[in-house]
C-alpha positions in Angstrom: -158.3 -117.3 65.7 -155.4 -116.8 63.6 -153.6 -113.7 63.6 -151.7 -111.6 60.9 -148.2 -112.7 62.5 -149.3 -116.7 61.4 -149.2 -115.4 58.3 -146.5 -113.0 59.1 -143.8 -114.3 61.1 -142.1 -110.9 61.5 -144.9 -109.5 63.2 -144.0 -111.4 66.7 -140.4 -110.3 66.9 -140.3 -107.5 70.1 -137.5 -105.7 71.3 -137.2 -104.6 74.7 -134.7 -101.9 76.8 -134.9 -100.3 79.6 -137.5 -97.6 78.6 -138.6 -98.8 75.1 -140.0 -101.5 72.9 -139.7 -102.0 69.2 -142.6 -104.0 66.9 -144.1 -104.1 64.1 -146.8 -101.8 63.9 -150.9 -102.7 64.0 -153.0 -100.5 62.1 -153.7 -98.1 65.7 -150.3 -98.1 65.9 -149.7 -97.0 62.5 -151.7 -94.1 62.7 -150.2 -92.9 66.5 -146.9 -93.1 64.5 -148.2 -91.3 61.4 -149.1 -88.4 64.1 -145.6 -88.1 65.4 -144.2 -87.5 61.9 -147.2 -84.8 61.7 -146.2 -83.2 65.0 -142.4 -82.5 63.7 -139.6 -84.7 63.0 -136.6 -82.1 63.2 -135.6 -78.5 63.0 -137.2 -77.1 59.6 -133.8 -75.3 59.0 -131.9 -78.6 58.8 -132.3 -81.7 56.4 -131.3 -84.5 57.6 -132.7 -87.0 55.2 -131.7 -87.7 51.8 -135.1 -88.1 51.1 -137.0 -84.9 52.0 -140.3 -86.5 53.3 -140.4 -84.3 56.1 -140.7 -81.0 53.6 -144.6 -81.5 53.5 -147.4 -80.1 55.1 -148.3 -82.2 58.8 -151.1 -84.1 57.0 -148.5 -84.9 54.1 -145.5 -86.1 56.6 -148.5 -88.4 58.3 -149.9 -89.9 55.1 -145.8 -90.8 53.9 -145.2 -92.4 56.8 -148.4 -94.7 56.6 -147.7 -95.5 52.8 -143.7 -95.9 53.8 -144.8 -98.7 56.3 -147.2 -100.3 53.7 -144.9 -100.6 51.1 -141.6 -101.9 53.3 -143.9 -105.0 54.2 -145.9 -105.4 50.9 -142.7 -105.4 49.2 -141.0 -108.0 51.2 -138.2 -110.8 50.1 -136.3 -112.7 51.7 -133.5 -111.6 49.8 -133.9 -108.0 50.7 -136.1 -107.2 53.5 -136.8 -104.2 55.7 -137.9 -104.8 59.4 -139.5 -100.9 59.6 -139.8 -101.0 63.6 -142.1 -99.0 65.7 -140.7 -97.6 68.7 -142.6 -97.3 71.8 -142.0 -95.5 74.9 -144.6 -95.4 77.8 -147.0 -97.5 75.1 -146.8 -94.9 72.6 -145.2 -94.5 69.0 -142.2 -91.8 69.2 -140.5 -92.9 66.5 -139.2 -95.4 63.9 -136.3 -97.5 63.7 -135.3 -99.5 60.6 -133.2 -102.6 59.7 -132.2 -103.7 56.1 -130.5 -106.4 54.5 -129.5 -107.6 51.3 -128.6 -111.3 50.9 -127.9 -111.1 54.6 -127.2 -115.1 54.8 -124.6 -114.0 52.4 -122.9 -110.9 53.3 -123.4 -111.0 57.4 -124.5 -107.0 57.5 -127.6 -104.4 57.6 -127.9 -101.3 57.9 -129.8 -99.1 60.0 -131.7 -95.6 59.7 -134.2 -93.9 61.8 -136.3 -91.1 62.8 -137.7 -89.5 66.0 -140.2 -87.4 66.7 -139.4 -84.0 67.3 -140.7 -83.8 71.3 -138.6 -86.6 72.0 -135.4 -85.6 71.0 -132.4 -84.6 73.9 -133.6 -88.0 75.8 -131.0 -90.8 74.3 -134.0 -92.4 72.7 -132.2 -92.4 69.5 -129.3 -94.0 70.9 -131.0 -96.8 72.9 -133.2 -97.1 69.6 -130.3 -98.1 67.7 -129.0 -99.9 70.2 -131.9 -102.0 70.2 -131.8 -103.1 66.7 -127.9 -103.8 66.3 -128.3 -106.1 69.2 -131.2 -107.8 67.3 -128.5 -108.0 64.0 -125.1 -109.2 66.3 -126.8 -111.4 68.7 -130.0 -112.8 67.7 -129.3 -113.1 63.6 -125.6 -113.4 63.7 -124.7 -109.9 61.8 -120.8 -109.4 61.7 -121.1 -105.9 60.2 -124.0 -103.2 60.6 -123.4 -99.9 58.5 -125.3 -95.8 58.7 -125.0 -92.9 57.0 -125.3 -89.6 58.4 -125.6 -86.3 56.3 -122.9 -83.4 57.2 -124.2 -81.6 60.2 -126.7 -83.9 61.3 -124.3 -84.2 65.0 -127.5 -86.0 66.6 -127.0 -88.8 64.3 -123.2 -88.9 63.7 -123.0 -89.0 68.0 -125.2 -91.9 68.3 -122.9 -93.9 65.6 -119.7 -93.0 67.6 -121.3 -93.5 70.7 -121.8 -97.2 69.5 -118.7 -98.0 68.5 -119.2 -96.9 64.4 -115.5 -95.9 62.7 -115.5 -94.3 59.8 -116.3 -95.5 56.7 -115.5 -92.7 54.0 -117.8 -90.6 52.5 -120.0 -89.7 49.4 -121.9 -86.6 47.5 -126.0 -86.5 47.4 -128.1 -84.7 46.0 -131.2 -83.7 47.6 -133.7 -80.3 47.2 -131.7 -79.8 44.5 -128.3 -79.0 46.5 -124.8 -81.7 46.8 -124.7 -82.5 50.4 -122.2 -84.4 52.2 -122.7 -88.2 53.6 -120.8 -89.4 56.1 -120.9 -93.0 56.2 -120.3 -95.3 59.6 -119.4 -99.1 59.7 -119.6 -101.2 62.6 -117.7 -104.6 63.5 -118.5 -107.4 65.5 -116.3 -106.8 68.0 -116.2 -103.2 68.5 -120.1 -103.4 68.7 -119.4 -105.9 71.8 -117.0 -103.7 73.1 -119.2 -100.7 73.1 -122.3 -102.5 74.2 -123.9 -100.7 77.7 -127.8 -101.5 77.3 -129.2 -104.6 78.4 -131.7 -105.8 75.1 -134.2 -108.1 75.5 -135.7 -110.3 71.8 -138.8 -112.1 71.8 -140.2 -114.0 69.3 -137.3 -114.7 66.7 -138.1 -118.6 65.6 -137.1 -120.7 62.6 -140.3 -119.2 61.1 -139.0 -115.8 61.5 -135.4 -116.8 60.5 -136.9 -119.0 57.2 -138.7 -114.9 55.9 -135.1 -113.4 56.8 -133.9 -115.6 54.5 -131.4 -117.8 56.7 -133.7 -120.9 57.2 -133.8 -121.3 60.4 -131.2 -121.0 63.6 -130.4 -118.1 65.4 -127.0 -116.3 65.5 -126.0 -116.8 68.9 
């Protein structure tokens, strides 16, 4: 019988550590996710995200997430894609960790951003999570850069990017709820990701199928 990830390549790639796994999600999956945005994401007297998609009702942060997911696949090219990962831990959604390009077979680097649900926080998810994905951008697609952005006071984030080996990368002004916030913004190398690397990551199902929809035509990075 064929399956969505015939049709969708991306849909096989899996990314294994010690205690998690990151896929594309299935429709059950979806909606396990969508209640782990509903049950909290973060303390309601801090933003961390430029956009405010958590300052909704339970029901309203659910429903976002579920039309987030929809439309980073249905608006898929090659030229600038967004691999919106599920992250599992014990079999069930937690949290979601993202990967973007643009031109990737071009300029060599993604970006990252993520979010975790609110019980799960103070375990290192969020930097094994991470960790998960830049491996998937160094080693399996051949990334040589891999850059986040973190808003003033959002320490979780800003520890996980130093952690990893990020260096600074200047800054810029946002606006979001109507206030200028602060963004702190991270770049990582090649070689100080290597350098910095500590969890073994395991990738399944990258092929020339899955390389030809990330626009680099087949052949793995290393």
């Amino acid at each position: 019988m064929t399956t969505l990830a015939d049709h969708l390549p991306i849909y096989r790639i899996r990314l294994r550590t010690e205690r998690l796994e990151l896929r594309l999600a299935d429709t059950e999956a979806l909606g396990a996710l969508a209640d782990a945005a509903a049950a909290g994401v973060h303390d309601p007297d801090f933003m961390p995200f430029l956009v405010p998609w958590t300052d909704a009702s339970p029901a309203e942060r659910g429903r976002s997430v579920a039309l987030w997911y929809h439309r980073s696949i249905g608006a898929w090219d090659k030229d600038e894609w967004q691999l919106p990962f599920v992250v599992f831990h014990e079999g069930a959604p937690i949290g979601m960790q993202e990967i973007t390009a643009k031109a990737f077979a071009i300029t060599r680097e993604v970006a990252t951003g993520s979010w975790l649900g609110l019980a799960h926080h103070g375990n290192g998810f969020g930097t094994e999570m991470r960790a998960a994905v830049l491996h998937f951008g160094f080693a399996a697609l051949g990334a040589e850069w891999a850059t986040s952005g973190s808003l003033e006071g959002n320490r979780a984030s800003e520890g996980v990017s130093r952690r990893l080996g990020y260096r600074e990368d200047g800054i810029g002004h946002e606006v979001t709820q109507g206030v200028r916030r602060l963004e702190l913004r991270w770049r990582l190398g090649r070689e100080d990701w290597e350098a910095h690397r500590t969890r073994e990551v395991e990738v399944e199902g990258v092929d020339e199928e899955v390389m030809a929809m990330l626009g680099l035509g087949g052949g793995a990075g290393e």
